[in-house]
C-alpha positions as CSV (number, residue, x, y, z in Angstrom):
1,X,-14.9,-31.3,7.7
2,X,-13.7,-33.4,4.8
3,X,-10.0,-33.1,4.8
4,X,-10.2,-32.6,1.1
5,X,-12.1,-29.5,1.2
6,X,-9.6,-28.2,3.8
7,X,-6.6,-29.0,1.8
8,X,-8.9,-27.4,-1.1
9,X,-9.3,-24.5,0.7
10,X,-5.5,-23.8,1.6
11,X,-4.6,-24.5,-2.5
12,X,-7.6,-22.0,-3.3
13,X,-6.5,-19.1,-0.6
14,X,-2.9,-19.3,-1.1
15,X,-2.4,-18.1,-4.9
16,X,-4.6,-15.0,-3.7
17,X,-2.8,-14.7,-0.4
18,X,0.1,-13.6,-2.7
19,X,-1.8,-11.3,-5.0
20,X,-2.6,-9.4,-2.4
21,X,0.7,-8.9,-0.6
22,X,2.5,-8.2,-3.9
23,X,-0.2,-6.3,-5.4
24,X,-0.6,-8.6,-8.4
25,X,-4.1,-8.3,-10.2
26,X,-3.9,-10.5,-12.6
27,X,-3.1,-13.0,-10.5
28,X,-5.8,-11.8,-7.9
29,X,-8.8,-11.9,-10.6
30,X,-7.1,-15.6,-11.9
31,X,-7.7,-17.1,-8.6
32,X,-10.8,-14.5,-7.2
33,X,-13.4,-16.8,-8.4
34,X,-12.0,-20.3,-7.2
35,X,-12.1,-18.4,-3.7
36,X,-15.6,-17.5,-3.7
37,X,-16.4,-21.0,-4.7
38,X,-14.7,-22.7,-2.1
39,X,-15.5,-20.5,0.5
40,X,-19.2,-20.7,-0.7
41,X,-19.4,-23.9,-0.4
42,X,-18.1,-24.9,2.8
43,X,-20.1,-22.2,4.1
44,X,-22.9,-24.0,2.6
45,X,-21.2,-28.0,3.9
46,X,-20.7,-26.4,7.4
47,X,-24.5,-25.4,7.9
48,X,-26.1,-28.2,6.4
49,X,-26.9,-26.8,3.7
50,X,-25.3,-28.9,1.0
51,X,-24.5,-32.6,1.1
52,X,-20.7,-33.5,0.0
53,X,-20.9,-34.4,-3.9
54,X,-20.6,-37.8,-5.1
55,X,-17.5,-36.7,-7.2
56,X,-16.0,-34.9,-4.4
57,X,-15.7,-31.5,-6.8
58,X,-16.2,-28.5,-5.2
59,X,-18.9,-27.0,-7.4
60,X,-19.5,-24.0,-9.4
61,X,-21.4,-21.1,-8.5
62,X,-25.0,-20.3,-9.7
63,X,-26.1,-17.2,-10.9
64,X,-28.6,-16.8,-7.8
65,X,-25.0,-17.5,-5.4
66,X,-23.3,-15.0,-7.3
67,X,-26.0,-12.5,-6.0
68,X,-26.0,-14.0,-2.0
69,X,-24.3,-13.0,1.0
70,X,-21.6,-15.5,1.3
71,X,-20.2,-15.0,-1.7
72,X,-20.8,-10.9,-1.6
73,X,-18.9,-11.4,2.4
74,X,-15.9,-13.2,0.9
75,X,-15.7,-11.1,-2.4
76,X,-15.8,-7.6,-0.5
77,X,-13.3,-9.0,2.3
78,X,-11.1,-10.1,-0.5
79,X,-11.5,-6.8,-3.0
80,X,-10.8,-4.7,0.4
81,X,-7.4,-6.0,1.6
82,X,-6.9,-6.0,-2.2
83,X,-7.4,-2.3,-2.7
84,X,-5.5,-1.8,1.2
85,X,-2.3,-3.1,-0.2
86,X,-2.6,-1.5,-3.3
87,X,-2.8,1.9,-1.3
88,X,0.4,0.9,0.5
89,X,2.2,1.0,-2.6
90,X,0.2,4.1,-4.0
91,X,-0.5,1.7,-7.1
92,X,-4.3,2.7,-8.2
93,X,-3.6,1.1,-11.6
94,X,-3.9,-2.4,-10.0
95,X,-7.2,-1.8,-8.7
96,X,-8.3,-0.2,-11.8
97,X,-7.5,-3.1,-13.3
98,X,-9.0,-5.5,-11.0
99,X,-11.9,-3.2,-11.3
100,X,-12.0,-3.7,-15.0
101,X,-11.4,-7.1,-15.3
102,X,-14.0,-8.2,-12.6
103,X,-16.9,-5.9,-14.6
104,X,-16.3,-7.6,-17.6
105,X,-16.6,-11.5,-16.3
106,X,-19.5,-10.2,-13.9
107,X,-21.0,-6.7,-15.0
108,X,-20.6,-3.9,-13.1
109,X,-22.1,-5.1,-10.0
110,X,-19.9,-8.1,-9.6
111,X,-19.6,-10.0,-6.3
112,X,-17.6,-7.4,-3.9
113,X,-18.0,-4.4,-5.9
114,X,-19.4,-2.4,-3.0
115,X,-15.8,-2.5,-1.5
116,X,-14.2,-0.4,-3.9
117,X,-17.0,2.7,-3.5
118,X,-14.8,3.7,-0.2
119,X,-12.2,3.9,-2.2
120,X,-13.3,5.7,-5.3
121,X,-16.0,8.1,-3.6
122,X,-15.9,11.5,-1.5
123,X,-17.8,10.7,1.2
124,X,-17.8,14.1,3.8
125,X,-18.3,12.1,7.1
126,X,-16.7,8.5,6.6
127,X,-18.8,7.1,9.3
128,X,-17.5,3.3,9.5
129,X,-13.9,2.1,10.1
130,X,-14.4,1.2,6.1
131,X,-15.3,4.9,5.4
132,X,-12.1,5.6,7.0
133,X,-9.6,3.4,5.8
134,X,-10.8,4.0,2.2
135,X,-11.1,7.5,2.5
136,X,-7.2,7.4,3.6
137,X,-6.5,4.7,0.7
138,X,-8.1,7.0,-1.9
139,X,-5.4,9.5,-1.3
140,X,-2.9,7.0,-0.6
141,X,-3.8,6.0,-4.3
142,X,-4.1,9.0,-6.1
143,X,-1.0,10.6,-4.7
144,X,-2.8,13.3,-2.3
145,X,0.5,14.0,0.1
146,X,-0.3,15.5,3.0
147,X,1.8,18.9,3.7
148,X,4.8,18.5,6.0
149,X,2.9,20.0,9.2
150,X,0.6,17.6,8.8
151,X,2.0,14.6,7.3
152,X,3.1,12.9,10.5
153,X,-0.2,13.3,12.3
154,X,-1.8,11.9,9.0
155,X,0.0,9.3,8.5
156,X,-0.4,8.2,12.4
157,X,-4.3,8.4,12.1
158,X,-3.8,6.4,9.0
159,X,-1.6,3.7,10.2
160,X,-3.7,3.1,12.7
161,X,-7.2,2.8,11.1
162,X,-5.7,0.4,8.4
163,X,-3.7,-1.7,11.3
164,X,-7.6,-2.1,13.1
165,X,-8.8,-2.8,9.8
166,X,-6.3,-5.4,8.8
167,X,-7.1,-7.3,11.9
168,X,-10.8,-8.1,11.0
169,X,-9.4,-9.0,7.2
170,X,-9.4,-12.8,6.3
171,X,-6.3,-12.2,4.7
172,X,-4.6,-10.0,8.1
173,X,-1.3,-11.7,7.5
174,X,-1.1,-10.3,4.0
175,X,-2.5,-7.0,4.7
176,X,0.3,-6.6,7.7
177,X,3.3,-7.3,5.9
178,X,3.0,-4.1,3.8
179,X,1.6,-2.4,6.1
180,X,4.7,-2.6,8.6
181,X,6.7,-2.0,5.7
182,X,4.7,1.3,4.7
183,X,4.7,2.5,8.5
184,X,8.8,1.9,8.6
185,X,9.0,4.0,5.1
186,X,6.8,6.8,6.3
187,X,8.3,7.0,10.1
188,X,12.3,6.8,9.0
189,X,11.5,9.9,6.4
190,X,9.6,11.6,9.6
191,X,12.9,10.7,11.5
192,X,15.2,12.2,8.9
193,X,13.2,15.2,7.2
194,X,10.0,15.8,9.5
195,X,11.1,16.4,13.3
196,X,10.7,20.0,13.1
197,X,6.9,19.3,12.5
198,X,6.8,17.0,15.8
199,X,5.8,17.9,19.4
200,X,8.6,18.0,22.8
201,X,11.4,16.8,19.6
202,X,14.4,16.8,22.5
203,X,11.9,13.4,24.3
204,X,10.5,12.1,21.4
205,X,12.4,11.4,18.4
206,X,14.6,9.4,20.3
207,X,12.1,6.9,21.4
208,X,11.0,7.3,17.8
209,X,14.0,6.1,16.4
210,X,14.4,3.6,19.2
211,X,10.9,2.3,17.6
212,X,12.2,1.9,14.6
213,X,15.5,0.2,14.6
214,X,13.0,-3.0,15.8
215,X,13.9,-4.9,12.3
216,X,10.9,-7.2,12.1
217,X,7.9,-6.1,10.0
218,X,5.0,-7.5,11.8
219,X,1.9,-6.2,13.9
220,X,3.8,-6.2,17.6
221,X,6.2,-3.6,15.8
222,X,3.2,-1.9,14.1
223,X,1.4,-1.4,17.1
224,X,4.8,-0.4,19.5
225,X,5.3,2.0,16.8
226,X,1.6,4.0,16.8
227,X,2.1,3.9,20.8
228,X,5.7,5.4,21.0
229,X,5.1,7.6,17.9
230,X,1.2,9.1,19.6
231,X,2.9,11.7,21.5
232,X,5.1,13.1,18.9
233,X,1.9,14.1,16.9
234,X,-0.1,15.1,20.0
235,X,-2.9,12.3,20.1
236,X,-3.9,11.6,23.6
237,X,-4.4,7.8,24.1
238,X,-7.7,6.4,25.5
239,X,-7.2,4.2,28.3
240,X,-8.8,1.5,26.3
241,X,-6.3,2.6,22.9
242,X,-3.5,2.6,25.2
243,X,-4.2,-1.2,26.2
244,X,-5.2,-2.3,23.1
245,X,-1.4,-1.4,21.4
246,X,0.4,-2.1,24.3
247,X,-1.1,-5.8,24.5
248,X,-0.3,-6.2,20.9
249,X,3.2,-4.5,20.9
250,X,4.2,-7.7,23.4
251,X,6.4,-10.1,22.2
252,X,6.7,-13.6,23.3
């Protein structure tokens, strides 16, 4: 691979990188198209499919690669850890926005567009981790608290859907961030206002808390967290759950 594309590539991802982790969308839909064309054309470079340009510019998209897989992969990826992060911080007006702004470059079916339907629609039995994780995202975004009882076990099923998720994200770094920050925010208020609503309280608010005083938000705290945390809202571990936290809680 030309070392120019690659350096390309890094100048591209970057600006978007950090629309995503603060939630910015102007600043995603400034650099979403820049993205898609580098992405699309390495892509391309990588299967033969395109010979480097004499120029050396990384060229613009066609109206026929607007409409192909590639670009619809790298668009959805990008408008899903997008709308992820946005339901972190319970802002819905940045997607809307994003939403808007995308439909009036594009039309309405611009590149990615199907990503935001899990988060806009009522679908009765999500059945993909998408499904899921939008499903919880929609309610993240339009402020549908769950009640006390429940809000623990919630937010555990949550958590963990978007921290599996995140993982297959192009952009896991920036999805993981906020995500360990919104799983510290949700489990200290369990810790201080919820542990009447949580199971054996006298074993398991103390390894709770002991989860939580780790002070680096990253996925081996995410995932040590969801492990210590299962038994205080009564979800039984598979064996294959189990091993899949515990080998990411590691450190070192």
């Amino acid at each position: 691979m030309d070392e120019r594309y690659v350096a390309e590539f890094k100048k591209r991802k970057q600006p978007l990188n950090l629309a995503i982790v603060f939630v910015d969308p102007e600043a995603f839909v400034a650099n979403f198209t820049g993205w898609l064309e580098i992405t699309n054309f390495i892509t391309a470079l990588k299967a033969g499919d395109v010979e480097t340009p004499a120029d050396g510019a990384v060229p613009k998209l066609s109206e026929q690669e607007l409409k192909g897989g590639v670009v619809s992969k790298y668009a959805s990826d990008a408008i899903y850890a997008f709308c992820m992060t946005a339901a972190l911080n319970e802002n819905k007006e940045a997607v809307d926005k994003v939403e808007a702004a995308l439909t009036e470059t594009y039309g309405k079916d611009f590149p990615g567009a199907a990503a935001l339907w899990p988060f806009r629609s009522n679908i009765e039995s999500p059945a993909s981790l998408d499904d899921v994780v939008g499903q919880a995202g929609k309610k993240m975004l339009t402020g549908d608290i769950p009640p006390p009882p429940m809000r623990a076990k919630e937010n555990w099923m949550a958590g963990l859907r978007f921290f599996e998720r995140g993982r297959n994200s192009n952009f896991v770094s920036e999805i993981m961030f906020p995500l360990a920050k919104w799983h510290r925010d949700r489990w200290s208020e369990t810790a201080e206002k919820g542990v009447a609503f949580l199971a054996h309280i006298e074993d398991n608010v103390p390894i709770l808390r002991e989860a939580l005083a780790e002070t680096r938000n990253d996925p081996p705290f995410i995932a040590n967290l969801l492990l210590k945390a299962a038994p205080s809202v009564d979800m039984e571990l598979t064996e294959d759950m189990e091993g899949f936290l515990r080998s990411l809680a590691r450190r070192g």
